[in-house]
Residue, then its C-alpha position, 0 to 999 in steps of 0.5 A: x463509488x468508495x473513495x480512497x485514503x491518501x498521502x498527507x503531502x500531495x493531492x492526489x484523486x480518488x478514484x478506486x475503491x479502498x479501505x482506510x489506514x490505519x493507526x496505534x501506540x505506548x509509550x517509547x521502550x529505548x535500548x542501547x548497547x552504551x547506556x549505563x545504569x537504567x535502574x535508577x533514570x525516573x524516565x525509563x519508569x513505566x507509565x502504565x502496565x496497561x494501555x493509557x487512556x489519557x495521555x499527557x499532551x505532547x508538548x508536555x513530553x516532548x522537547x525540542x532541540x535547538x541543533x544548528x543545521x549540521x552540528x548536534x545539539x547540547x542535549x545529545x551529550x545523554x540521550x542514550x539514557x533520557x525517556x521520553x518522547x522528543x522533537x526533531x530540529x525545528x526545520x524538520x518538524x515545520x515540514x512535518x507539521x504542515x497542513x495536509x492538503x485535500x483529497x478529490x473526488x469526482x462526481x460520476x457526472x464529472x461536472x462536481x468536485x469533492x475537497x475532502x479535508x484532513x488533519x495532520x498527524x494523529x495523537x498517540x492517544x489515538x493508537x493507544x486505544x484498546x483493540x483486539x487483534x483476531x484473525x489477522x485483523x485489528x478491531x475497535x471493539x468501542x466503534x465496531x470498526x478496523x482500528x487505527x482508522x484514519x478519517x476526513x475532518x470535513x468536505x467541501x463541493x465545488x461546482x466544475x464549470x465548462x471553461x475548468x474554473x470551479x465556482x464556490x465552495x459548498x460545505x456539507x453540514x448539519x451533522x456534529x461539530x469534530x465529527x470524524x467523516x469516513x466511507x463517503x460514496x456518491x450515488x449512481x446518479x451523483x445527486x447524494x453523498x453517504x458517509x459515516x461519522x463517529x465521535x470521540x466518546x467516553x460512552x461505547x453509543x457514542x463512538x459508534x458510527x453512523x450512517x448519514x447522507x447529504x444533498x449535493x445541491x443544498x449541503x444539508x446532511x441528515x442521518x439514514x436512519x430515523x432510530x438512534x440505536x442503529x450503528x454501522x458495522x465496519x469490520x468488513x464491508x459497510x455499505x453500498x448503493x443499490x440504486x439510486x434512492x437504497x443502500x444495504x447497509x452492514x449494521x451491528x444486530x439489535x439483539x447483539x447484547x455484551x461481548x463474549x468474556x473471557x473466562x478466568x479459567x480455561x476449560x483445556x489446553x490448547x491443542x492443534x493436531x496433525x493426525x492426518x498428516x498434512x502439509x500446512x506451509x504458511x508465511x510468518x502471520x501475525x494477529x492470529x486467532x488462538x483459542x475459543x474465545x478468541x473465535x467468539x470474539x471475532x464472530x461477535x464483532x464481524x457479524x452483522x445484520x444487513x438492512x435495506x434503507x432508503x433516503x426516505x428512512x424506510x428499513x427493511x431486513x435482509x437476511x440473517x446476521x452473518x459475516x458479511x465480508x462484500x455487498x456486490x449490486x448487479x449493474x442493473x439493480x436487480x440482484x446483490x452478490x453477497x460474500x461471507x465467511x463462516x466456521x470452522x475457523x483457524x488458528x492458522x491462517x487470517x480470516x482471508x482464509x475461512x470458510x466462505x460462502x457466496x449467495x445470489x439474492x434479489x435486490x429486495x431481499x429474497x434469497x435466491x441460490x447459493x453459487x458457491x461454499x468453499x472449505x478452510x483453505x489452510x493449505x495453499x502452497x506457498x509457490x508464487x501463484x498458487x491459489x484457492x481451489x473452487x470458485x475464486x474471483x466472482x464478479x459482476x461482468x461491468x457490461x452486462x446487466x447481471x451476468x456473473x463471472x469467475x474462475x475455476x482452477x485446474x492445477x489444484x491450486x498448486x503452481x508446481x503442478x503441470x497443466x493445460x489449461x490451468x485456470x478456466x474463466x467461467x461466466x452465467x447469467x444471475x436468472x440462470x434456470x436451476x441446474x443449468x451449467x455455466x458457458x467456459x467463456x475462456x481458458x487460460x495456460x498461465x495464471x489469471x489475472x484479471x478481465x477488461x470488459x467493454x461489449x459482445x465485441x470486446x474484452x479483455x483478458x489477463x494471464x501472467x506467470x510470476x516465475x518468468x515474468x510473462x504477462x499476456x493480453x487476450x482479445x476476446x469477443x464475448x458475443x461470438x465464437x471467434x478465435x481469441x486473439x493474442x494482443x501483447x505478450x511480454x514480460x512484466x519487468x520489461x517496462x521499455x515495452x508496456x503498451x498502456x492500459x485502456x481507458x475505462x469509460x462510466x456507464x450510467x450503471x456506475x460500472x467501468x468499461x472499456x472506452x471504444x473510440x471512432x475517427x471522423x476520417x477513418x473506420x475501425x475501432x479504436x482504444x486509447x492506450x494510457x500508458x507511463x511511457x518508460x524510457x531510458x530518459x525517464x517516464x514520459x506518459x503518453x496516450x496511443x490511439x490504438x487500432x484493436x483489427x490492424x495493431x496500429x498506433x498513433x500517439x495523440x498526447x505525450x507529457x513534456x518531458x524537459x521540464x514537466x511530468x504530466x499523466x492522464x488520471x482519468x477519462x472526462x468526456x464519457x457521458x455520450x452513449x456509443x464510441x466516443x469521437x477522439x476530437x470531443x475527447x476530454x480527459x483530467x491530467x496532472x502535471x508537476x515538475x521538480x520545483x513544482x507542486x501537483x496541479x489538475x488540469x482539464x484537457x479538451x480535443x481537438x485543441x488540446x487546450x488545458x484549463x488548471x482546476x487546483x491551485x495547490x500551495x506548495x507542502x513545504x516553501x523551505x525546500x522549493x529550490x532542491x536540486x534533483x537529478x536523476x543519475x546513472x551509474x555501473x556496478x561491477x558486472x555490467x547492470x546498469x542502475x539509477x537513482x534520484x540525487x537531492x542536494x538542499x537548497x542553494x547548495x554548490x559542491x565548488x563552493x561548499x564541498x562534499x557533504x554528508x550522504x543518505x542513502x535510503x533503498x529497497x532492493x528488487x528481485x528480476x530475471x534478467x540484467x537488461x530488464x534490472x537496468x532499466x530506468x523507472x520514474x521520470x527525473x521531473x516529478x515532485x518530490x513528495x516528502x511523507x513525515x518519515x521520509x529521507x528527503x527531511x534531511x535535506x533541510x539538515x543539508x544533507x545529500x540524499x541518495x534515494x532509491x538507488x536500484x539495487x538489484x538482485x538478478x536471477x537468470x535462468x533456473x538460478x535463484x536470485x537470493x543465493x547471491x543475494x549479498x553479492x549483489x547487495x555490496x555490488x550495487x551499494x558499492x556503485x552507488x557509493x562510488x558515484x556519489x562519491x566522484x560526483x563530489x556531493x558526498x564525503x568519503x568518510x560520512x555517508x549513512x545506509x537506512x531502509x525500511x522494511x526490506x530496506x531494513x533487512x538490506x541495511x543491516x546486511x550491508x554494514x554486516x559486509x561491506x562496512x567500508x562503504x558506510x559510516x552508520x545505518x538506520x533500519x526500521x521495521x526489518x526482519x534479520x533472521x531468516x529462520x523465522x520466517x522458515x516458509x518462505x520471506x519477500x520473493x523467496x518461496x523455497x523452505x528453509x530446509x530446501x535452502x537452508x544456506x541461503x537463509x542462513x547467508x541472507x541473515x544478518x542476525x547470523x552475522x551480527x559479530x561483523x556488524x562494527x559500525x553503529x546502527x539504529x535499530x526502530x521497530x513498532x511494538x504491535x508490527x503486524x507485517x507478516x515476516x518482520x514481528x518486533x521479536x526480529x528487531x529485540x534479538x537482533x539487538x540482543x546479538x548485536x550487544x553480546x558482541x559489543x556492536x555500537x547500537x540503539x533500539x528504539x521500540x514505538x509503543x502502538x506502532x505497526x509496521x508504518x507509524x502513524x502518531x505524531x509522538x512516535x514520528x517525531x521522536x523517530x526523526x529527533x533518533x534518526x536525527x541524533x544518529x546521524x548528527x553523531x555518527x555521519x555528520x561528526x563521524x565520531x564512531x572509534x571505528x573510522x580508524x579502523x575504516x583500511x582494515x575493513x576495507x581489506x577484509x570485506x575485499x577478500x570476500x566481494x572477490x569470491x562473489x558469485x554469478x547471481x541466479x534466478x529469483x523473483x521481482x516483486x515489492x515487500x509483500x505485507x501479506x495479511x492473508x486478506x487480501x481479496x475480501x475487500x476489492x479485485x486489483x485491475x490488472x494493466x496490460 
């Protein structure tokens, strides 16, 4: 059982598998349309033409400005031309710096805690170690792992008592002192936990991780391996119980010897050649492969040889050195579904696109069949739900001791291709005799999505069409011949009409099934449907006792929805063979409110009394009387939308007046008007505030506006995107507009920023419709959509299939209307596929050549998100700065100039047009790795 990475300011559970984040870094690159005469500023000198490998500390670079809660400081007078990381106002940076609280984990016998503990912010130090970028993937060649990992400093066990206390606290020991703990993994039986360590070495032995394992009864920890010289291989998968004494585990060969050199000559140029005239359509990836040396590379760090280990130190080899990228063990112990990938590489596509190959071995190490060897998938077309062809999905059905499932597409792969059935779900048993055909265990006319096993009686199975947004539920009798039956069909962005997904209940495999339940008074068979109960009031979670043979309903449990936001994590009571009874039902909930931090509860039936097992500090008492309200608005063509309102703590708009606004937003693809107005998220959930978030501005007494809806609706045949900037100024003006009437935001100082797409809305908007907006911030965007020609966000069309489309969404293209001021932050080593760091240096560059008020900021190291202390905190002292100047001051030469655009962006609003079909889905951060490490379950 892997656990998962977490969120720095709300303790949330662990509970599904996950590979850790990462982090990166150099130093600040600062640009600005303003400065003058860089040539001789001592602070803008290079520190190194290569990475650092001892940074000075931060309180050394750093300085922290003494601004009053809503006046600029002293030293924003020049800051356009001074180097150097920076501190934000102190009331920011006390938030930022607080310590972040545990994550949990259950123990599969649900009767132990883990408190895993973590440390603030990572150094810049940290990021700015060397890495090698290689096959859309990063590598720390130094500890043979993804770099910019994140990592546990500690972990506590606490026991669970009947009546929901927990007694004292257990610390895992005996391993070194500042060791950095990741991979922690209960064993089946829940009697031992595996982790891996590292340290922080000059030496390369030293920084390697290695695999040790602890007695959850005494706290003593040991390490697997007897030998000193067997590291953990990370690149891909790492390790995984076999039972409940083994674990195979990925370790780097022996016989490995030195990284490949690059050679100071090449032997050629660099060729690729299209001779057979393919169609090859591909997103914009980063991190790619380039050439020989690069494949070599990336072979040596991601082969590894697997070993099979036992708590007693006994190894034993299993199988040949190869690219393993997943260890899969049957339920029943007796096999291992092992995953790689393998050559002809590419220069083209991520690693998630190689050749690869799936094998059956026994659990004690004999090779047993090949299931399947899939070619260079280069040519997936870019159409949403286009997929693989061959085998895709392969799996351990969870109720079966070793039976095998998959998925055979029949379109090709294509989904502009026409066909019935268009996926077919295949299933066979692991003793299968040679040559035997698998069973078609069902057929699907959309795209599959996933399966819920439970027994021979029940399963379910998941098919959706993103196109439409239909989604259909299938209940299906694995043991019979009886005709499936269609449970739910619906559309994905009808949230009003989502029944919930089933509780999933453990079995002693250490698999997940689906939980069946029985009544005391009634026959039948029943699920329990865990649903985020969305309603025009908010998200109101629930838990349906739902009847699989009538369709019947009945809510057993609902979240208080005046004050609370309560949710069910996790089923407690799941130890008992058979159907469990609804009256001995136990399940984990959380439960917070505005004001109040998340805390666990234990919940027992049928009395439903809940004991509390947390006790959480609040992550930042400065800010625990905010005001929060969730409001309601109109835009023009009749969409409803909503947005969460914060004002600071203690403020009353009677008496103090309108303030300065932040408006921070994500746009949305949907189908159609209803579906957008629907009201998503609850009004009493916390509000958690991550280092970067827009909400810090509530200690500066700002009014935040955060995540209004802004829709982008396309019904019918029509493309949502071709009035992309229609209804982009459409939903900023509504939301203006409440703020506004409301009399918590002047008129003349309210800011626009995003991230990501957000970004990409930001510049747009100050681009056309400055009138709303007196500055933005955009980090991380991408402004020109021409390079990102296949396709960007929900748009899959070419730019040669709609050239005026891209050319209209652009802001790049319109950089000579952009006159109110604009920060621009991009991190230097973006690996996001679509928004290269290139996006932000020329839409700079445009924005300068037409004398636009603007400021970029390059963070040495940083992806896509940032991760260092240094950069966090010097982005917040930039966004700080900006907003005290040109928001709060509102000192921009523009603000005279504020009726005249607002006559010149009226004209082009009028001549909007009705919006058109399109897509609703988030940012898709596509790396092209995206199945090689776990299967997303699908919810009904």
């Amino acid at each position: 059982m892997r656990l998962h990475q977490l969120s720095l300011t709300s303790p949330t559970l662990l509970l599904l598998p996950h590979s850790p984040p990462s982090l990166h870094f150099k130093r600040c690159r600062i640009s600005s349309s303003t400065t003058r005469n860089h040539s001789h500023n001592r602070f803008l000198q290079p520190m190194s033409t290569s990475r650092l490998q001892k940074l000075v500390p931060v309180a050394a670079i750093a300085t922290e400005d003494a601004a009053g809660p809503n006046g600029s400081s002293a030293a924003h007078e020049d800051d356009e031309s001074n180097g150097g990381y920076r501190l934000p106002p102190p009331e920011i940076k006390d938030i930022v710096d607080a310590p972040p609280l545990p994550s949990l984990s259950f123990s599969p016998n649900r009767d132990k805690i883990l408190f895993l503990k973590r440390r603030s912010l990572p150094p810049l130090s940290e990021l700015a170690k060397p890495e090698d970028k290689l096959a859309g993937i990063r590598i720390d060649g130094k500890s043979n792992t993804r770099s910019r990992m994140s990592f546990y400093t500690g972990i506590g066990i606490h026991d669970l008592k009947d009546d929901g206390t927990l007694g004292p606290e257990k610390v895992i020991h005996g391993f070194p002192d500042g060791s950095k703990i990741n991979f922690v993994s209960w064993s089946t039986d829940g009697k031992h936990l595996a982790f891996s360590i590292r340290q922080d070495q000059e030496d390369d032995i030293g920084s390697k991780l290695r695999v040790w394992v602890a007695d959850v009864e005494t706290g003593k920890a040991k390490p697997l391996f007897h030998a000193p010289d067997v590291f953990l291989n990370a690149v891909f998968d790492n390790y995984v119980w076999v039972n409940d004494s083994t674990l195979l585990v990925c370790t780097i060969p022996l016989s490995r010897g030195s990284p490949p050199k690059k050679p100071l000559v090449p032997s050629g140029p660099k060729i690729q050649s299209n001779e057979r005239k393919s169609v090859v359509q591909s997103r914009t990836y980063q991190d790619l492969l380039k050439d020989e040396y690069d494949e070599d590379l990336f072979e040596y760090y991601a082969t590894s040889q697997l070993v099979l280990v036992s708590l007693d130190g006994s190894v034993k080899l299993f199988g040949e050195p190869a690219i393993y990228t997943s260890l899969d063990p049957s339920p029943d112990q007796k096999y291992v579904l092992l995953s790689s990938i393998h050559r002809p590489f590419s220069f083209n596509v991520p690693c998630g696109r190689f050749p690869t190959k799936d094998d059956l071995w026994s659990a004690d190490g004999k090779f047993i069949r090949t299931l399947c060897d899939l070619p260079l998938a280069e040519d997936i077309p870019i159409t949403f739900n286009s997929v693989r062809k061959g085998m895709r999905s392969l799996n351990w059905r969870e109720d079966k001791p070793s039976d095998l499932y998959w998925v055979e597409t029949q379109d090709g792969g294509d989904a502009k291709v026409e066909v019935s059935p268009r996926d077919i779900v295949y299933t066979q048993a692991a003793d299968a005799p040679e040559g035997e055909e698998p069973k078609i265990f069902f057929k699907l006319d959309l795209r599959y999505g996933g399966i819920s096993w439970c027994d021979d009686s029940l399963a379910l199975v998941y098919e959706s069409w993103y196109k439409t947004r239909r989604v259909r539920t299938w209940l299906v009798a694995p043991g019979s011949h009886e005709t499936p039956r269609l449970l739910f069909d619906r559309s994905s962005e009808d949230v009003y009409s989502d029944p919930g997904s089933p509780m999933l209940r453990r079995t002693p495999d250490g698999t997940y099934i689906i939980a069946k339940f029985k009544k005391e008074d009634k026959e039948g068979t029943y699920l329990l449907l865990n649903g985020s109960g969305a309603t025009p009031e908010g998200n109101i979670p629930f838990l349906d006792l739902f009847d699989i043979d009538t369709g019947d309903k009945e809510r057993i449990w609902q979240s208080d929805k005046e004050k609370y936001y309560e949710s069910v994590v996790a089923l407690m009571s799941d130890q008992t063979a058979g159907d469990l009874n609804v009256n001995e039902l136990k399940v984990l909930t959380s439960k917070e409110s505005k004001t109040e931090n998340t805390q666990y509860y234990i919940q027992h039936w049928p009395d439903r009394k809940a004991f509390q097992i947390t006790s959480f500090p609040h992550p930042y008492p400065q800010l625990a009387s905010l005001h929060k309200e969730m409001v309601r608005y109109e835009r023009r063509d009749g969409v409803q939308l909503t947005a969460n309102l914060y004002l600071p703590p203690g403020y009353d708009p009677s008496r103090d007046g309108p303030l300065p606004c932040l408006v921070w937003a994500y746009p949305g693809e949907f189908k159609n008007k209803e579906a957008a107005g629907q009201v998503r998220g609850s009004p009493n959930e916390f509000p958690g505030i991550g280092s970067t978030s827009p909400l810090l501005w509530l200690a500066r007494r700002f009014a935040i506006l955060s995540g209004p809806t802004i829709p982008i609706i396309g019904e019918g045949k029509e493309e949502a995107n071709d009035s992309y900037v229609e209804q982009l100024v459409w939903s900023a003006e509504a939301a203006v507009q409440e703020v506004i009437r409301r009399g918590v935001a002047h008129p003349d100082k309210i800011a626009i920023g995003g991230h990501s797409y957000g970004a990409f809305m930001t510049a747009n908007l100050l681009a056309h419709a400055p009138h709303l907006f007196s500055c933005g911030i955009a980090r991380s965007g991408a402004y020109n959509r021409t390079l990102t020609p296949f396709g960007f966000q929900s748009e899959d069309r070419t730019l040669w299939e709609a050239t005026d489309t891209y050319i209209k969404m652009s802001p790049f293209m319109s950089a000579n209307k952009i006159k109110k001021p604009i920060l621009l932050i991009h991190g230097e080593e973006d690996n996001n596929s679509g928004t290269l760091t290139m996006q932000s240096d020329r839409f700079f560059n445009a924005l300068k050549g037409h004398g636009a008020l603007s400021r970029l900021v390059i963070l040495p190291f940083e992806s896509h998100g940032y991760s260092s202390r240094e950069s966090i905190m010097h982005v917040l002292w930039e966004t700080d700065r900006w907003l005290q100047k040109f928001c709060v001051s509102n000192s921009s030469e523009d603000i005279a100039s504020k009726n005249n655009e607002s006559k010149e962006t009226k004209g082009s609003e009028d001549k909007a047009v009705a919006s058109g079909g399109g897509g609703a889905v988030a940012e898709l951060e596509d790396n092209g790795v995206d199945d090689l490490h776990f299967h997303t379950r699908s919810s009904l």
